[in-house]
C-alpha positions as CSV (number, residue, x, y, z in Angstrom):
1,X,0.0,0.0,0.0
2,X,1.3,3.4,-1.0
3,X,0.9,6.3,1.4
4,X,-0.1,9.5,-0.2
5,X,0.1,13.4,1.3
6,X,-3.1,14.7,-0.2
7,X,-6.6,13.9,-0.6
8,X,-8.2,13.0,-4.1
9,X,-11.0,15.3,-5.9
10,X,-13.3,12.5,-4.9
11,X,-12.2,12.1,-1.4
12,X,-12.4,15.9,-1.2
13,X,-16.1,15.9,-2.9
14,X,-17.3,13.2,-0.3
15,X,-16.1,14.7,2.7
16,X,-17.8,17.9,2.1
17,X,-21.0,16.1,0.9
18,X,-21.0,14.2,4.7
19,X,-20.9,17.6,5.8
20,X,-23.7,19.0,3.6
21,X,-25.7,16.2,4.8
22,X,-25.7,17.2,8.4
23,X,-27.5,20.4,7.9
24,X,-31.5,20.2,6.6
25,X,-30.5,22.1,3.4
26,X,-27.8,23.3,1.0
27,X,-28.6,26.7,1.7
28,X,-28.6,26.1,5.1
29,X,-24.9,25.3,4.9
30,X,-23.9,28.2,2.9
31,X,-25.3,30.3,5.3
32,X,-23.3,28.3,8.1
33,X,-20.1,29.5,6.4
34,X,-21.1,32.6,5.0
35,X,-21.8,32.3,1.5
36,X,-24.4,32.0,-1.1
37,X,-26.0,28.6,-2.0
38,X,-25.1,29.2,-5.6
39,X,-21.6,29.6,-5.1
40,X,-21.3,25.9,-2.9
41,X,-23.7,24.7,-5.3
42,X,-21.1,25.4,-8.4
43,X,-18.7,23.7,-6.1
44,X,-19.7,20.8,-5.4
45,X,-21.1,20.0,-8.8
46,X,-17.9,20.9,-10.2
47,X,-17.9,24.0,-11.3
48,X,-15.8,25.8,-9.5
49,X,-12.7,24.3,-7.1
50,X,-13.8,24.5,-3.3
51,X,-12.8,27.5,-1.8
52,X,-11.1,26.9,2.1
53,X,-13.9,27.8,3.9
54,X,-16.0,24.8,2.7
55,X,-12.9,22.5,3.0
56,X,-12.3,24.0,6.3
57,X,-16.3,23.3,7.5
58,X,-15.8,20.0,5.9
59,X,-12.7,19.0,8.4
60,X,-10.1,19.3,5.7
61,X,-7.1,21.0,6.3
62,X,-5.7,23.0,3.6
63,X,-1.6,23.6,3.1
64,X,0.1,25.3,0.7
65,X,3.9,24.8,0.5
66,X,5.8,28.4,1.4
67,X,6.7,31.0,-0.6
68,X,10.3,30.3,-1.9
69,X,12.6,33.6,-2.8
70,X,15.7,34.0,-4.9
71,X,17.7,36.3,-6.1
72,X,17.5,37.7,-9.9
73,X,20.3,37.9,-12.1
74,X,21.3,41.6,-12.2
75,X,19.2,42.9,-14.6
């Protein structure tokens, strides 16, 4: 078995649908975050990429590598 440091679109889609399904509407659980029903309905059908606040209500933990700097050649 391989291990793997990130979660598939699937895996990420059915995590947030568990958490849809604990509130009596999808509406409902845009207004739990703060956002329109439209915009977590484009989501989760696809649409759009999930924004961190519904990963973050849906108990996933979003991390981005750092910022990396270098010098430029003298320009």
């Amino acid at each position: 078995m391989t291990r793997r440091n990130t979660l598939t679109d699937g895996e990420r889609l059915g995590f947030v649908r568990r958490w849809l399904d604990t509130f009596q509407s999808e509406a409902a659980a845009a207004r739990s975050i703060g956002m329109k029903r439209q915009q977590l309905n484009e989501m989760t059908n696809g649409e759009k990429p999930f924004s961190d606040r519904v990963l973050n209500a849906a108990g996933i933990k979003v991390v981005r590598p750092p910022a990396e700097y270098y010098l430029m050649d003298e320009i």
